[in-house]
C-alpha positions in Angstrom: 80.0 134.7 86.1 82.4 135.9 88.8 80.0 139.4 90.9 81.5 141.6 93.4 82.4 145.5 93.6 86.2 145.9 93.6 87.7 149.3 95.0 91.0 150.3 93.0 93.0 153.2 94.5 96.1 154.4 93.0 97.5 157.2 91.8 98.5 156.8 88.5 96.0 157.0 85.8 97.2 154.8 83.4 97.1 151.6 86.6 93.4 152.3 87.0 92.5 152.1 83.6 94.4 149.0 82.5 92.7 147.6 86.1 89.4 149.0 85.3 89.6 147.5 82.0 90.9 143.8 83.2 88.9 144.0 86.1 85.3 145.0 84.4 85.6 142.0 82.0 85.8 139.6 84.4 82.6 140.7 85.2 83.4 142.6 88.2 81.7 146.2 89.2 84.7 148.5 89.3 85.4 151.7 91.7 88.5 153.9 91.0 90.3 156.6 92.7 93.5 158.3 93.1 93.5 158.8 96.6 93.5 157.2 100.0 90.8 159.4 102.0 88.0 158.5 99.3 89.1 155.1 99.4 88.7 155.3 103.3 84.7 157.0 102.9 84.0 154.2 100.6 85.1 151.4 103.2 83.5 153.1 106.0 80.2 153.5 104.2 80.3 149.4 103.9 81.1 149.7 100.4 83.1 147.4 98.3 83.5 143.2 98.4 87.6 143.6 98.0 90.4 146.3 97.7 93.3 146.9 95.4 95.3 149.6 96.4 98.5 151.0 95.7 101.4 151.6 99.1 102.0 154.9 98.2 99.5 157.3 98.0 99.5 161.1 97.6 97.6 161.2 101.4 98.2 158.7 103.1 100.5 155.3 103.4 98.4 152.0 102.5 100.0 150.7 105.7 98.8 153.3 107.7 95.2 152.7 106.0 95.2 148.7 106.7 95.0 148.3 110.3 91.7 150.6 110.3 90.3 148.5 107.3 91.1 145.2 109.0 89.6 146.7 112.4 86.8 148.3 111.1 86.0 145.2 108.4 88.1 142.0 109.1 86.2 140.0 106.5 87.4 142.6 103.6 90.3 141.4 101.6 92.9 143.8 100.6 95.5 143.2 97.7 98.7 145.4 97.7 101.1 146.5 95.2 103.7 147.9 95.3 106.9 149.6 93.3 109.0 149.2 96.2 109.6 145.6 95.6 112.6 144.9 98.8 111.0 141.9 101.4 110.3 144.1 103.9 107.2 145.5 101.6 106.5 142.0 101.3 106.4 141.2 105.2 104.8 144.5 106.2 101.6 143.8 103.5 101.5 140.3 105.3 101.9 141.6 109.1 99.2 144.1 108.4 97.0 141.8 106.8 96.9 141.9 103.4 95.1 139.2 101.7 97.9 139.1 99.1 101.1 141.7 98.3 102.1 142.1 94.1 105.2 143.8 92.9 104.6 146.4 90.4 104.9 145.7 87.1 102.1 142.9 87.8 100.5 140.4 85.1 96.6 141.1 84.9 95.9 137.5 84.9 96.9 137.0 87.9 95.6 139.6 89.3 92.4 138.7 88.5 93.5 135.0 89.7 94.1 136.2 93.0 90.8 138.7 93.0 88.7 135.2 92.0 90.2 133.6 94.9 89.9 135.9 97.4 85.8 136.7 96.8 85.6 132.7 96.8 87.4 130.9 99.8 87.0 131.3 103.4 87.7 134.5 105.4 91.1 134.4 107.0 91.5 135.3 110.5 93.6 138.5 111.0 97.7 137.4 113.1 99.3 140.2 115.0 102.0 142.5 113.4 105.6 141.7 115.1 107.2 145.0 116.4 108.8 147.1 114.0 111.8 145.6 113.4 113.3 149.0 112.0 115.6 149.8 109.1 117.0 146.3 108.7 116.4 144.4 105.5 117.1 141.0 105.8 117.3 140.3 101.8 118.3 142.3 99.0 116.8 142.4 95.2 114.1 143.6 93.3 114.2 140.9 90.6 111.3 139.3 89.9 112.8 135.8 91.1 113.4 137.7 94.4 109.8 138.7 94.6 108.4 135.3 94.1 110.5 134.6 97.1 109.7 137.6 99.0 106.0 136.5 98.3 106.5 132.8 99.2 108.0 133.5 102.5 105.3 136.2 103.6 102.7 133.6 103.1 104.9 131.1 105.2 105.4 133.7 108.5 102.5 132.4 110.2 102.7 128.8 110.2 105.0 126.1 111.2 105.3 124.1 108.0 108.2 122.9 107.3 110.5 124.2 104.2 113.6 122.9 102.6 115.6 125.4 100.8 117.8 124.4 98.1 120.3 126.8 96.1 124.3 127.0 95.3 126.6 128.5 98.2 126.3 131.9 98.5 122.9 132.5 97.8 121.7 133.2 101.0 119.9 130.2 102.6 120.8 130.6 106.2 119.8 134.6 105.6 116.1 133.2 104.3 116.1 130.7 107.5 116.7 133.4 109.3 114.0 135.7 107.9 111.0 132.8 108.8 112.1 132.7 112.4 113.1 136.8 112.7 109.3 138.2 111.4 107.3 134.3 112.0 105.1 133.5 115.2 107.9 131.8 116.4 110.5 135.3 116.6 110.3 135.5 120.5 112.2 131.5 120.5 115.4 130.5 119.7 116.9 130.6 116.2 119.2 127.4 116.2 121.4 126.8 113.4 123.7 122.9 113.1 125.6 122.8 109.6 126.1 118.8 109.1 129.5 119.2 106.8 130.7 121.5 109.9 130.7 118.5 112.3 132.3 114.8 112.2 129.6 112.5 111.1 129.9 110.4 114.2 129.4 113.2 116.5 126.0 114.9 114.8 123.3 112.6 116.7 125.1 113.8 120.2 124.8 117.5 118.2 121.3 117.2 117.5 119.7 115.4 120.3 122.0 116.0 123.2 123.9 113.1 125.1 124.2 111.4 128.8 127.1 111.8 130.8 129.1 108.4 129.9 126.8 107.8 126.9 130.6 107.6 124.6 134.2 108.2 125.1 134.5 112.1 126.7 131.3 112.8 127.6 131.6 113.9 131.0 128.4 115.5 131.6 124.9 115.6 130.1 124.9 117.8 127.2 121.6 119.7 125.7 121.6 119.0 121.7 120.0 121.4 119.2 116.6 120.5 119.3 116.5 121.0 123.4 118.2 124.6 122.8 115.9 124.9 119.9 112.7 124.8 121.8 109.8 126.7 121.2 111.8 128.2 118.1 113.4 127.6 115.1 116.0 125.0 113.9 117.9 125.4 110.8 119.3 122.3 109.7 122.0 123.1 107.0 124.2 120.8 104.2 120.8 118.5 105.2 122.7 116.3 102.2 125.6 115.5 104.6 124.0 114.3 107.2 124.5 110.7 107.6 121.9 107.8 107.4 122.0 107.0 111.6 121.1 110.1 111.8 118.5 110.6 109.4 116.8 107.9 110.7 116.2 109.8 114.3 115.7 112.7 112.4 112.6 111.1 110.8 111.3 109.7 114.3 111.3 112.9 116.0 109.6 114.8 113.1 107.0 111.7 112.7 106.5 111.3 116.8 107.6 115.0 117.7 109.8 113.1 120.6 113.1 112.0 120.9 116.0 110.5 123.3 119.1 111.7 123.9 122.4 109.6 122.9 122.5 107.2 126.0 119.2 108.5 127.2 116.1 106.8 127.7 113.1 109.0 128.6 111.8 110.5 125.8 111.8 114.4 125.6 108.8 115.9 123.9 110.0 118.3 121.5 108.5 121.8 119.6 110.7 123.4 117.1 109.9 124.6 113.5 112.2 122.5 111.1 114.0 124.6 108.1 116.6 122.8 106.2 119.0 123.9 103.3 121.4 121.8 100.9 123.4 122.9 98.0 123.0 119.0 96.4 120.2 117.3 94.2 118.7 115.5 97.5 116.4 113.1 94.7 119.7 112.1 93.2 121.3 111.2 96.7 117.8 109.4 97.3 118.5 107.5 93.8 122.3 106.6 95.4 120.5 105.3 98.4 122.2 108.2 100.5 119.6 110.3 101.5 115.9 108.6 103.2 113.4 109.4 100.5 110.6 109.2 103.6 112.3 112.2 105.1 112.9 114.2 102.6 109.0 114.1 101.7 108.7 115.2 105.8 111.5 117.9 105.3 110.4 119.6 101.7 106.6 120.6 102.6 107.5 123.7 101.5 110.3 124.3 98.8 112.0 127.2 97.8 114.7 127.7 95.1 116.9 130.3 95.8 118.5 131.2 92.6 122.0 132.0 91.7 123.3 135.8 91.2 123.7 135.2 87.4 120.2 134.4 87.3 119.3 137.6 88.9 122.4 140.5 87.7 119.4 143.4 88.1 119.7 142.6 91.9 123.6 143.6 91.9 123.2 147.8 92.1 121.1 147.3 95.2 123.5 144.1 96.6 126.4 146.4 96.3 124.8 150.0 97.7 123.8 147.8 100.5 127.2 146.2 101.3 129.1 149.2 100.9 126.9 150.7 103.1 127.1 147.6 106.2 131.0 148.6 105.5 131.1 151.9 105.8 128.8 151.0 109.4 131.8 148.8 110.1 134.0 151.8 110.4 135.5 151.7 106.9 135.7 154.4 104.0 132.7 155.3 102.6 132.8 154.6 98.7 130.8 155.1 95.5 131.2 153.2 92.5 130.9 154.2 88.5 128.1 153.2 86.6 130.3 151.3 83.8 131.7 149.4 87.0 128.4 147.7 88.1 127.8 146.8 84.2 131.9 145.4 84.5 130.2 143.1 87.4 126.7 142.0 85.4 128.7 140.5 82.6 130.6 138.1 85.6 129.3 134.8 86.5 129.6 135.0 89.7 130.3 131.2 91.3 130.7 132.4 94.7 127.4 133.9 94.0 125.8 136.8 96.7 128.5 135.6 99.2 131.6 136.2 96.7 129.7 139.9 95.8 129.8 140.8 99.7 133.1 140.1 99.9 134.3 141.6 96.9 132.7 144.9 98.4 134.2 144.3 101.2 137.9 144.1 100.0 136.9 147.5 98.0 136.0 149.2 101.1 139.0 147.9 103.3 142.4 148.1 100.7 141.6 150.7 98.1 142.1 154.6 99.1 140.0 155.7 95.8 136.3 157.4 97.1 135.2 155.9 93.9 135.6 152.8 92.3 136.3 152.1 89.2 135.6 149.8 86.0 139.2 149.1 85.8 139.4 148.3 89.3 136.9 145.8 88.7 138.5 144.5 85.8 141.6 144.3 87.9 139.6 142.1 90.9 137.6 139.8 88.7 140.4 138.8 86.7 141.8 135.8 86.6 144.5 135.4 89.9 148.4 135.3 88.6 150.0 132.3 88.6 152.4 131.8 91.9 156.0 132.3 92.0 158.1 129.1 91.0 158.6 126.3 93.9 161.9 126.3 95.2 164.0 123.1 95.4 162.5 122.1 99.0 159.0 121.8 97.7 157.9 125.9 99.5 156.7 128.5 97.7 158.3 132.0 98.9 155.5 134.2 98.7 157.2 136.7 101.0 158.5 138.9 98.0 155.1 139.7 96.3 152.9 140.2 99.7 155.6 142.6 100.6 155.2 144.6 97.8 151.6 144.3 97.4 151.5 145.6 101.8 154.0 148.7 101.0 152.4 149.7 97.8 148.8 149.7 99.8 150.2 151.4 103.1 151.9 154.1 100.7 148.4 154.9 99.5 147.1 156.5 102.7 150.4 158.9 103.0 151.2 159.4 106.7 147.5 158.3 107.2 147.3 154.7 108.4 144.1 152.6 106.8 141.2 151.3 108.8 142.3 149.0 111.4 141.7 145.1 111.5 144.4 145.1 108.9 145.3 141.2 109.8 141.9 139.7 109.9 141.1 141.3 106.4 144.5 140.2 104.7 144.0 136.3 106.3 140.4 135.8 105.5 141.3 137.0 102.0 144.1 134.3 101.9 142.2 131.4 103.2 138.9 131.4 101.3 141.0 130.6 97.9 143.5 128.9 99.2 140.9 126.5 100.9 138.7 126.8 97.5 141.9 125.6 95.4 142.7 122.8 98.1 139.1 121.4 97.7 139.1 122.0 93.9 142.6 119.7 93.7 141.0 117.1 96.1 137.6 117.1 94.5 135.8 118.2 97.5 137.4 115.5 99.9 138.3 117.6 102.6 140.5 114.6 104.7 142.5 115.2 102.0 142.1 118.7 101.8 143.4 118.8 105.3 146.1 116.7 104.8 147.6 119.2 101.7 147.1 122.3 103.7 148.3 120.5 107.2 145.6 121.5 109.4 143.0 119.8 111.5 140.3 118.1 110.2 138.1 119.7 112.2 139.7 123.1 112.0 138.9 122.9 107.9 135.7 122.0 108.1 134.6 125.2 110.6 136.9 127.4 108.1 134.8 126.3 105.4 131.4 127.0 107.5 132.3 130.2 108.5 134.4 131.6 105.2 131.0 129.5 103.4 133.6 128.0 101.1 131.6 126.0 98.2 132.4 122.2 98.5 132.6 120.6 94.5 132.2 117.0 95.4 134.0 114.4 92.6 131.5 112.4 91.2 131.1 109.0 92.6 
């Protein structure tokens, strides 16, 4: 029969009871209260085996409470909810050390779960806070998929296991990568980021493990790969399910030996970098096809972590949006605000371009419409299906001079003897190349030598246009 006295302090009446209630079955002795400063008496008086407590308190901030607990007792756990589910409540429960952070509404068995677990297993030892990072939130959602994820990464800050993150484009992998090196142990080392469809496949092993001078055609001079600049941080290896066999096969040395040589090299360079790798493919069925090292993949996905797609999380998409039109309006464009029935107008869309195809979106609403506040019919209007083009002319072009005339002098008559927000060019081109490059894949089912071909640029040129406009690549299937 589980003992202990558990301290509960929140202020709402109805949380204590339903925690008293849970709480006193399982056999524990139960102490409530609505505040932070009897809380505080209690914990100084050596009361209490564990604390539940609520952030936001009628006195006093949890957060503010914490760093006296953990100084004052170390060995007491503390479990933290919160109703301000965003990942920087999340991180901030962790960095003060919280035992364990749950997003209000919680699920009682768990709660008790976690409560069991904590009285049971060894004290932790208490990590030092990062600075203050400020106002930036790294990820966006309150949906109870996000806070798994928000929960899953705060556990992971403080340790260098490796994690493989898998989810569509667009979800936001390299922004999660990012978030384990920004507020981790390693934050004061590099963040290195190598996307493997981004780079011929004969040229990644001189990417990732640096070369000799003479060690192949044009290499000049020694060259430092990713995991030299890498050092003492963070490398994010991304498309993981592109990267070819040669390769892999290094790959698994270093990680196994935590050494490596460079291409042409002989002495072995010790290496210490925190691996975090993403992929948009089913990595067991490219093990199945023989493409993928089934070895490394057990070496790269320690640690897992789905990140799901926008239509599995719609209740995310107010927040998404306020956020993006905000980072806009930073940007030095219009400030705008958006009707209720238009955010419902973007829930009932599927979304395939998923969080990246919502920032953009935003984006365009911020830069080419004049209206303060946008629509549901505007939105009807953008998520619609695109019109077909204009007729091909007997040479095999397609005169699209016509229509982006008219569509340029109806928008510049909008702003009157204004002129709109500059960086005009860059707007109107980025919003021509991401379907234009999304329509050349689509026709060349996702071979992009022949993608390169039909739009008559470089190889090379494509692939970084697909990187950096994070174009989603449908392969045919083989």
């Amino acid at each position: 029969m589980p003992t202990g006295t558990i301290l509960v302090a929140d202020d709402d009446a109805a949380i204590r009871t339903v925690l008293n209630q849970a709480l006193s079955r399982a056999g524990y002795t139960v102490r409530l209260t609505s505040n932070a400063t009897t809380l505080w008496r209690w914990i100084s008086s050596g009361d209490g085996d564990l604390v539940v407590t609520d952030v936001m308190m009628p006195d006093e901030n949890a957060f503010d409470v914490l760093p006296r607990i953990k100084k004052m007792r170390p060995d007491l756990p503390v479990i933290v909810m919160s109703a301000q589910n965003t990942f920087m409540t999340a991180i901030r429960a962790s960095e003060k050390g919280a035992y364990e952070y749950l997003p209000k509404p919680f699920d009682l068995k768990e709660l008790t779960s976690i409560v069991s677990r904590a009285l049971s297993e060894p004290k932790r030892a208490q990590v030092d806070a990062p600075e203050d990072g400020g106002e930036s939130i790294p990820l966006i959602g309150r949906s109870p998929a996000m806070q798994e994820i928000y929960r899953v990464l705060a556990r992971l800050m403080q340790t260098d296991l490796s994690v493989m993150i898998n989810g569509e484009s667009g979800t936001g992998k390299e922004l999660v990568a990012r978030a384990l090196h920004d507020y981790g142990k390693r934050r004061n080392g590099p963040f290195v980021a190598i996307n493997m469809a981004a780079i011929p496949r004969d040229l990644i092993e001189a990417e990732l493990f640096g070369h000799e001078k003479g060690a192949f055609t044009g290499a000049q001079q020694r060259s430092a790969g990713r995991f030299e600049q890498a050092d003492g941080g963070t490398l994010f290896l991304d498309e993981i399910g592109d990267m070819p066999m040669e390769a892999q096969t290094r790959l698994l040395r270093v990680l196994q030996q935590g050494e490596y040589t460079t291409v042409g090299g002989r002495v072995p360079i010790r290496t210490d970098v925190r691996i975090v790798a993403a992929t948009n493919k089913d990595l067991r069925q490219l093990i199945n096809q023989g493409l993928f090292r089934e070895d490394l993949y057990y070496r790269l996905n320690v640690v897992p972590i789905r990140l799901p797609p926008l239509r599995e999380r719609i209740e995310d998409i107010p927040d998404l949006v306020r956020h993006f039109f905000a980072l806009a309006e930073r940007e030095g464009l219009p400030a705008k605000q958006i009707e209720n029935a238009a955010i419902d107008r973007m829930r009932h869309y599927r979304w395939p371009g998923n969080v990246r195809e919502l920032e953009n979106l935003v984006r365009r609403l911020s830069a080419l419409y004049p209206q303060d506040v946008i629509s549901a019919s505007l939105i009807d209007q953008e998520l619609s299906q695109p019109a077909a083009l204009p007729d091909e002319e007997e040479n095999g072009t397609i005169d699209l001079s016509g229509s982006v005339e008219r569509y340029l002098s109806t928008y510049f008559q909008t702003f009157g003897d204004a002129l709109p927000p500059p960086g005009l060019y860059h707007r109107i081109l980025r919003e021509v190349e991401y379907p234009l490059i999304g329509a050349a894949l689509a026709a060349t089912r996702g071979n992009q030598i022949k993608a390169a071909e039909l739009l008559g640029v470089n190889r090379n040129t494509l692939r970084k246009k697909i990187r950096d406009l994070d174009v989603q690549v449908i392969r045919a299937n083989r």
